[in-house]
N, C-alpha and C positions, 0 to 999 in steps of 0.2 A: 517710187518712194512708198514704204508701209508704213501705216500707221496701226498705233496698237489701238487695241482697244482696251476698256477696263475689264478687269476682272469679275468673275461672279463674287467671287470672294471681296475687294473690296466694294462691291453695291454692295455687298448682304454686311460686311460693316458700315459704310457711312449712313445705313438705313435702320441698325440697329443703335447706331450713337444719335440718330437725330429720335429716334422712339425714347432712348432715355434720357436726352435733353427735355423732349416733351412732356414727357413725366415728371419729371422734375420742375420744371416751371409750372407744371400745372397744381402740382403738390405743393410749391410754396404757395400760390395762389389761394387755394383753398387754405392753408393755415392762417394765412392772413386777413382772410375774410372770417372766419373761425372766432379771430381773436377782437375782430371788428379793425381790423386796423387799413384795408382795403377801403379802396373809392368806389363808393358809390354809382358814380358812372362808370365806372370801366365795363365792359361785358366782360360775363366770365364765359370761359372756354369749357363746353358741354364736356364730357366722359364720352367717348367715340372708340368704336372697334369697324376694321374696315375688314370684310373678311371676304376673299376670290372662290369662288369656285368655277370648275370648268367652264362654266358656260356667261356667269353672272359676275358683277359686283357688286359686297351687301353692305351697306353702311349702316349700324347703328349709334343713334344718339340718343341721352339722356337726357330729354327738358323737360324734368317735372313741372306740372302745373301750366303744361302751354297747350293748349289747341293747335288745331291746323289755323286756324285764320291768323296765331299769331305766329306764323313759321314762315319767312322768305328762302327760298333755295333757286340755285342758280347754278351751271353745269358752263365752264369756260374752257374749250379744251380738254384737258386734262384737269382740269382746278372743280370741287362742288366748293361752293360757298353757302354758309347758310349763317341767317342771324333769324333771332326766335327773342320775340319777350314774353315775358309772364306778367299780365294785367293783374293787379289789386281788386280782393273781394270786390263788389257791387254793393256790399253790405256795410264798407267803410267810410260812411258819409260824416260830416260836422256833427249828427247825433249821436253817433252811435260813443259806444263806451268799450274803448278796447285795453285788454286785460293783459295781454300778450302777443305780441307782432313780432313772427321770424321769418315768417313767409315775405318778403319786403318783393318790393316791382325788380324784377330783373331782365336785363338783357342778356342772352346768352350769342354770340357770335364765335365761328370756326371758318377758318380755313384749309379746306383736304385736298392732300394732293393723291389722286387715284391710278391705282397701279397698273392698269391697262386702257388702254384704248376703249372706249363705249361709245355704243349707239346713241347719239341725242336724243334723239325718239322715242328711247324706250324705255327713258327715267318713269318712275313712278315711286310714288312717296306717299305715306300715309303714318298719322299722328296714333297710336294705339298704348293706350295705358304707360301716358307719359313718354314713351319711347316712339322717336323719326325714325321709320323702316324705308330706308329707301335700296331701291333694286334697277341695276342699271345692267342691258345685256352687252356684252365685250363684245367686240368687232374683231373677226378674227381672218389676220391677214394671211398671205398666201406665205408658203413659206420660201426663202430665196431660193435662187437658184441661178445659176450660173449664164452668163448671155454671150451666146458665141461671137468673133467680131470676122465679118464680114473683110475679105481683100477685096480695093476696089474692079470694079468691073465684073465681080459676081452677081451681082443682081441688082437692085435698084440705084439706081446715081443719087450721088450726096443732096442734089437740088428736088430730088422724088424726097428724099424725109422732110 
């Protein structure tokens, strides 16, 4: 019995329809926080570019205003998770006298699904003018290849595997 496989062609559409669903949820998101009509708790989803090269996988994201202390990342399989918040001035105490507040506490949380296979080991991440650089090396498998099938009593008995 054969089975098919998919196409490059439909992975490179259902990959390009879920990049502009993405888009788009993330665009209304942002209008609606714009207009102030968003919840307050919700985490917003950071602005992310995930980009392959031969050897690597580079993730950037956009958390204005976060530190590394305030950065969780986590590599599941194939999944990086990350949630990130951005703490409130230290200068916003009972006394103080604030004139204009847009900067508000946020949480930012993502879910990436990453397009190769990576070494666990060899994430590394760091927090640089607002922008998560994380760098993750690809595991690069062998490539297939074809596995002759033995008749029996050519060489080892089925009880030797």
């Amino acid at each position: 019995m054969a089975y098919s496989q998919p196409t490059p062609g439909f992975d490179r559409l259902r990959q390009e329809l879920d990049r502009w669903f993405e888009a788009a949820r993330i665009a209304g998101e942002r209008t609606l926080d714009a207009v102030g009509l968003a919840s307050d708790t919700r985490p917003l989803p950071p602005a992310t570019d995930i980009i392959e090269t031969e050897t690597d996988i580079h993730v950037h994201v956009d958390l204005p205003g976060v530190g590394a202390d305030g950065v969780e990342l986590a590599l599941s399989g194939q999944v990086l998770t990350l949630k990130a918040i951005r703490i409130p001035s230290p200068l916003l105490t009972e006394d103080s006298a604030v004139h204009l507040r847009e900067r508000i506490t946020t949480t930012f949380e993502r879910t990436l699904p990453i397009p190769a296979q990576v070494d666990p080991d060899s994430v590394r991440a760091v927090v640089r003018d607002g922008v998560l650089h994380v760098t993750m090396k690809k595991v690069h498998t062998s490539a297939s290849r074809q596995i002759p099938i033995q008749r029996s009593g050519e060489s080892d008995s089925p009880a030797a595997l």
